[in-house]
Structure formats: C-alpha cells, structure tokens
C-alpha positions in Angstrom: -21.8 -14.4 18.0 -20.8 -13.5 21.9 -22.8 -15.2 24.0 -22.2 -12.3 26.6 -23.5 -8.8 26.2 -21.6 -6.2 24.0 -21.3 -2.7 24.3 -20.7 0.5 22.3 -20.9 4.0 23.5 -24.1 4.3 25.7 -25.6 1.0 24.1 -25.7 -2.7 25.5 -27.2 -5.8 23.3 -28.0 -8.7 25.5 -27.9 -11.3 22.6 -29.2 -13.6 25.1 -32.5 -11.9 25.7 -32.9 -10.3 22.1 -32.6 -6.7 23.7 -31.2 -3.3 22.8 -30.5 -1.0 25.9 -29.2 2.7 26.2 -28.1 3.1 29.6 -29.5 0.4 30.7 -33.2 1.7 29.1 -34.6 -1.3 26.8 -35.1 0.0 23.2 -37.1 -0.7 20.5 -35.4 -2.8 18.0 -36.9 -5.7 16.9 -37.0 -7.9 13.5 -34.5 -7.5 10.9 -33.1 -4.1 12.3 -31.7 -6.2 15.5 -30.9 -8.9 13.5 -28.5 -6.6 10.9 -26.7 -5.4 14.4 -26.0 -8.8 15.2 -24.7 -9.7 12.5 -22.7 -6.8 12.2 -21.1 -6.8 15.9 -20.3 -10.5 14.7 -17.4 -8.5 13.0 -16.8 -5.9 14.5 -14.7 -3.5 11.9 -15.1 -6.5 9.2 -17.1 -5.2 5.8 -19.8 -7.6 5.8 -21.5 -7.9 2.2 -25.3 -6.6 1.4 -25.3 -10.6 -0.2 -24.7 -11.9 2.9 -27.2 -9.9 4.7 -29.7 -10.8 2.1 -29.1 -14.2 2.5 -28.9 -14.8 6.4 -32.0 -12.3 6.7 -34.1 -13.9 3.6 -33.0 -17.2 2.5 -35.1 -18.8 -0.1 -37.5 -16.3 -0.1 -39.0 -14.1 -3.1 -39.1 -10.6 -1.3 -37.6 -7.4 -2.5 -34.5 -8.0 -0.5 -32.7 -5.0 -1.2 -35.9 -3.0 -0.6 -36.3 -4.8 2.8 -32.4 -4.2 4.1 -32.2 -1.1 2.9 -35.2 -0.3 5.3 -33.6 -2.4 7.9 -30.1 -0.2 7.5 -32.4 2.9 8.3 -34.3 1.7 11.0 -31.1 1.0 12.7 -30.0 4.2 12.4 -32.8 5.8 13.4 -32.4 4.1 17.1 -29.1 4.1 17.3 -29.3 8.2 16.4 -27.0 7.7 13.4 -26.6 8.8 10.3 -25.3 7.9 6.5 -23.9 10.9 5.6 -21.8 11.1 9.2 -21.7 7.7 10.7 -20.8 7.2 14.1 -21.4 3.6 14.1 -22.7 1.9 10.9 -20.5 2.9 7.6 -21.9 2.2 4.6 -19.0 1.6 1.8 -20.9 1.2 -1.6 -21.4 -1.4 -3.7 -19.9 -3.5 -1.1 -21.7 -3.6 2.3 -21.8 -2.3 5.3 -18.9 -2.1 8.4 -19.9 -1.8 12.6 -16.9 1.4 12.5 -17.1 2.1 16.5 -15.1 -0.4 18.8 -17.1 -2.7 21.2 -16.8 -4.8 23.8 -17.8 -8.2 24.8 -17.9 -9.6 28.4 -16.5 -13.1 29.3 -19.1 -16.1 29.9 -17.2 -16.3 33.7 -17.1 -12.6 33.9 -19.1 -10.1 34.6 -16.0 -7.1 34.1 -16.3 -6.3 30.3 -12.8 -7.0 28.6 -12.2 -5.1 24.8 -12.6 -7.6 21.8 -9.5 -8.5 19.5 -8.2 -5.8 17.4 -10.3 -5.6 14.6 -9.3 -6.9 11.0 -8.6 -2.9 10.1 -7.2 -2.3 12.7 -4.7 -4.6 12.3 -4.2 -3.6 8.8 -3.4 -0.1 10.1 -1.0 -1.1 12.6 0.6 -3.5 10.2 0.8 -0.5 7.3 2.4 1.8 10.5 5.1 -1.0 11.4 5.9 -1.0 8.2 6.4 2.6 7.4 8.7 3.1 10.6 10.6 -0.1 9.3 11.0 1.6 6.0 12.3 5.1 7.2 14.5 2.9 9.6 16.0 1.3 6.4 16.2 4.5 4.4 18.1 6.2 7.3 20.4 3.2 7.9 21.2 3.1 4.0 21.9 7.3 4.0 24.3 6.9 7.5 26.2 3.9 5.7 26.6 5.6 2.6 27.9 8.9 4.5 30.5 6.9 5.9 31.5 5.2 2.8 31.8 8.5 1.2 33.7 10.2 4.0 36.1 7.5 4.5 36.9 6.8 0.3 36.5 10.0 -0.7 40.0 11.3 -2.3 42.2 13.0 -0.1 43.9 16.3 -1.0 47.9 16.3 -0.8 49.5 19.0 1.8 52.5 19.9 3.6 52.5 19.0 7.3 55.2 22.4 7.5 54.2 25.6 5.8 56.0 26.5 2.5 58.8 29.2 2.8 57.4 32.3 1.0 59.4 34.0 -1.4 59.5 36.3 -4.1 59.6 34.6 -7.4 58.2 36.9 -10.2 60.8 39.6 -11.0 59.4 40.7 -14.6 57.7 44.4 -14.8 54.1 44.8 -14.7 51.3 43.2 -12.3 51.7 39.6 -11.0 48.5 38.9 -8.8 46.2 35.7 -7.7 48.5 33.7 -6.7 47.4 30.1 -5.7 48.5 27.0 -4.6 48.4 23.4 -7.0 46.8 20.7 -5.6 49.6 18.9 -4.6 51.1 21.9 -3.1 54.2 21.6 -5.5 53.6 24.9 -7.5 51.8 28.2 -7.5 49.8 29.4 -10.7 49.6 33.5 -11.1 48.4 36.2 -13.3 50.5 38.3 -14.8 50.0 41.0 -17.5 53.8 40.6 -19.3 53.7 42.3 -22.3 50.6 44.0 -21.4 48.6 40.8 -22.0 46.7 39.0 -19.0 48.2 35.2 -18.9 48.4 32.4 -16.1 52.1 31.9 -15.5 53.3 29.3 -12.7 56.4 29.1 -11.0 57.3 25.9 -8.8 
C-alpha cells in the first residue's frame, strides 16, 4: 500500500490518517467500505478477487461474508457517487471481483508534487496487444511489397520487335478478310476470313 496519499478525480485517501477527502473536504468512509478502497487502489486496474476481499476483511470469522462485502461494495459507491450499472471508478466483473477502473496517483515519501503510478497491468496488456497489431500490419505490408516485386520482376515477358513490322497486303482471295492480330511472338498475324462463304481463322506469317 502507498504510504503517501493517492488521488483520483476530486478524491484524496490519506492512508496515513485513515481519511477520505473530496476537495480537500473529509468524508465519511469508515470500516470495511475504506478498507475495500484500499485494498483496491493497492492495484490499481488489477481484478482483485471477492475471495480475497473476504479473506483480508474477515479472516477466520463465521459472518455472512458475501452479505457483508456486498454491502461494503455499495457503501463505497454511495460516497464515491458511483454506480454499478455505469461505473466511473469501481467495475464490478462477475463472478470474478472487482477492478479500481479510474487511474490514480500516488505522491513520493520525499515529495510532496504527485507523480502518476506505473501503468497499470491492463494497461499494459493494451499497449502490448496495439504494438503488436502495428507489428503485424508492418509484416503483412512488407510480405505484399516483396511479393509485388517478385511478381513484377519474374513475371514472363512478352516477345516484340524493337522496329515496327513493314505492313503489307497479304490476303488476295475474294470475300472479307478482317481482325487481323498480331501472335505473341510477333512472328505472324491470325485473321478472319469468310472463303467459301464460311467464317474461318486463317494466318499468314
């Protein structure tokens, strides 16, 4: 726990003397309600289990402990001004525990300026999963560039004449000779032609 006094929003606990303020006005917040903060702003942004609670709050005691926490939990709330259907500041994730959601900060023991904490354990997690996603479409794109160049530089090249052909005429039969189209290798030219009144593909070289 911080020996020094943490803040959130408009709040201050002075662990030190016991105390919740808001804006510097002391609060009421006493018992197990300040003690569930505490424990909470010892992990800031960390899930901290209802069996823990339970445990730290009531060891080796026979009391309706879930009663008793849950009651705590909405005490808390209540002075804080929060709430479990929006929560600003305690998230409840169920069947698990409870998680302090809004970022604090903690002054130094030699310092009176107040400093922000370490990046919480989800926050981390985020950046990590961000730094990872950029370093993934930095692969991908790397991967699509290198294979465009592979591509354009293997891909087969088409055969052509540095001089244009001499053009000529080279059908002479009656009748309609029409299409006509260079090969590939630029080494003949396929036509239509409709000899003998029948529409065929001649070529000529």
């Amino acid at each position: 726990m911080a020996s020094g006094p943490v803040r959130f929003a408009a709040f201050e606990v002075d662990f030190r003397a016991g105390e919740l303020r808001k804006n510097g006005v002391k609060l009421k917040l006493t018992g197990q309600p300040y003690q569930v903060l505490a424990i909470l702003l010892e992990h800031p942004g960390q899930v901290v289990a209802r069996e823990e609670l339970q445990n730290r709050l009531w060891p080796d005691t026979f009391v309706d402990a879930e009663h008793n926490l849950n009651t705590a939990i909405n005490k808390l709330r209540e002075v804080l001004g929060d709430s479990a259907e929006n929560p600003r500041f305690i998230e409840t994730l169920p069947r698990r525990g409870y998680r302090f959601a809004f970022p604090v900060q903690v002054a130094r023991n030699d310092s009176p300026d107040l400093i922000p904490p370490d990046v919480t354990t989800a926050e981390k997690k985020s950046s990590r999963r961000r730094r990872a996603r950029a370093y993934g479409a930095i692969v991908l794109g790397a991967a699509f560039v290198l294979l465009a160049s592979m591509w354009f530089f293997t891909r087969p090249s088409v055969p052509h004449s540095s001089t244009p052909h001499p053009l000529s005429r080279i059908t002479f039969d009656a009748g309609l000779q029409l299409g006509p189209t260079w090969s590939s290798d630029g080494h003949f030219i396929a036509y239509a032609s409709d000899r003998g009144g029948k529409l065929d593909i001649g070529s000529s070289k």
